[in-house]
N, C-alpha and C positions, 0 to 999 in steps of 0.2 A: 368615393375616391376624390381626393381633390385636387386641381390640375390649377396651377399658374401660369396667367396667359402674357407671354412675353411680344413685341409689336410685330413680329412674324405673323402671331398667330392673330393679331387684331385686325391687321392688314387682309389675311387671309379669311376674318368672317365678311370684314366688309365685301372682299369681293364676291364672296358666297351670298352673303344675303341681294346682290344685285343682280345676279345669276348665278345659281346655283349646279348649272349643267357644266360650267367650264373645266373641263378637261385638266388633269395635271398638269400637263405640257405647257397650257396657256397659265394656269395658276403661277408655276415656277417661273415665268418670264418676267409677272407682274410682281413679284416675291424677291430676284435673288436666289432662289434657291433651288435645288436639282428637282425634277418632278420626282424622284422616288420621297425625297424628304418633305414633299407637299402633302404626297400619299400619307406618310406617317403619321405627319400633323396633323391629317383631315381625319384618320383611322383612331386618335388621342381625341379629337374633338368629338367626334359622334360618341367614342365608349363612353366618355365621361360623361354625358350629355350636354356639355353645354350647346352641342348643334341637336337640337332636340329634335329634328323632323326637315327634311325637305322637300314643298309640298308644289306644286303646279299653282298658279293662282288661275282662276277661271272666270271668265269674264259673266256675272249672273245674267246677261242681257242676252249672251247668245243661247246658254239652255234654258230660255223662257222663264226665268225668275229677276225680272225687272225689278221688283218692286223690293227694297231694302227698307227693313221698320227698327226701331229702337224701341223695347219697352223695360219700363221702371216695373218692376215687383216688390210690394211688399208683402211680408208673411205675415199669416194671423197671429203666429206665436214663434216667437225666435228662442227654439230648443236645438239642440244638437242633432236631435232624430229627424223633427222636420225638416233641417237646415241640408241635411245630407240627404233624406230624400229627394228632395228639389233637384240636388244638384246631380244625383243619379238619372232621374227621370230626364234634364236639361242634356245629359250627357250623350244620350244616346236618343233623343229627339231631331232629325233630319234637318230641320229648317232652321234650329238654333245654330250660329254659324261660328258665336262667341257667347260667353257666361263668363257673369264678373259678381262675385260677393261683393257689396261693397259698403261700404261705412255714407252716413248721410240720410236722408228720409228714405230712398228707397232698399231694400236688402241685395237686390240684384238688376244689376243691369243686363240687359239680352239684344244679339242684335242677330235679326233673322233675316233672309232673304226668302219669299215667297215672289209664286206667279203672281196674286191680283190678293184682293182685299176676301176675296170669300175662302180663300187658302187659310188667308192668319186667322177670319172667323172662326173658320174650324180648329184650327189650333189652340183657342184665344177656350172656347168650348169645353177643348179635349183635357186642356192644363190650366186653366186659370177659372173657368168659371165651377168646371168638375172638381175641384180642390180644397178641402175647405182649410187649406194650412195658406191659400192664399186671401191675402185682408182687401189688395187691391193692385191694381196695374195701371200707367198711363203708357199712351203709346203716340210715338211721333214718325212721321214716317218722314221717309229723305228726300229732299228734293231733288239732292244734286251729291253726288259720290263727288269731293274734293278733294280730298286724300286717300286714299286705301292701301293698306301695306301692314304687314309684318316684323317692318324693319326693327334692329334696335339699335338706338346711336351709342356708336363706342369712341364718341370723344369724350374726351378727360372732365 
């Protein structure tokens, strides 16, 4: 289904994406528009997906998983079968937080949040050295969270 987003409805993700809990009531005040007809648009936005998920963000430092790593993967063999493998196994692996196919030397970009470096050891174990569809991996960890978010900008 394909829905055309008129500046109602742009206005309306932006304030969703900066909180996502705001009430009809308050949405409609910042809109112009009745909260029943916020409701509507919100109700068009989720069926169609363009609002694909509204999630909590959690701060990794209060559930004990401080330590945010990036790693590059590349595969031994970039086929179709192995390619979707990866990305099943990446799917439904805990500490992978995001999975990026990507074009450039590495195949895939991963960014995980773990408690300490013997976590991702074991991880590092479980899926990359256990693997033989992986060629090789580097991994940098984060010094410092600068940005973190979700957002996507909808200016023009």
């Amino acid at each position: 289904m394909s829905y055309s987003l008129d500046k109602f409805d742009l206005k309306l993700l932006e304030l969703l994406q900066q909180n996502c809990r705001q009430t009809a009531d308050v949405l409609s005040e910042h809109l112009g528009l009745s909260p029943a007809a916020v409701q509507k648009r919100l109700k068009k936005l989720r069926d169609t997906g363009v609002v694909e998920a509204e999630i909590a963000m959690i701060s990794p430092r209060a559930v004990g998983r401080s330590m945010t790593i990036i790693v590059e993967v590349s595969m031994e063999r970039e086929n179709t079968s192995v390619l979707e493998s990866f990305k099943r196994r990446m799917r439904v692996e805990p500490l992978v937080q995001q999975c990026y196919y990507t074009t450039g030397e590495a195949d895939f970009m991963l960014i995980l949040v773990v408690r300490d470096i013997e976590e991702y050891q074991r991880f590092t174990q479980e899926n990359f050295f256990g693997s033989p569809e992986v060629s090789k991996f580097t991994t940098s960890i984060v010094m410092d969270r600068v940005k973190v978010g979700l957002a996507v900008s909808l200016d023009d």
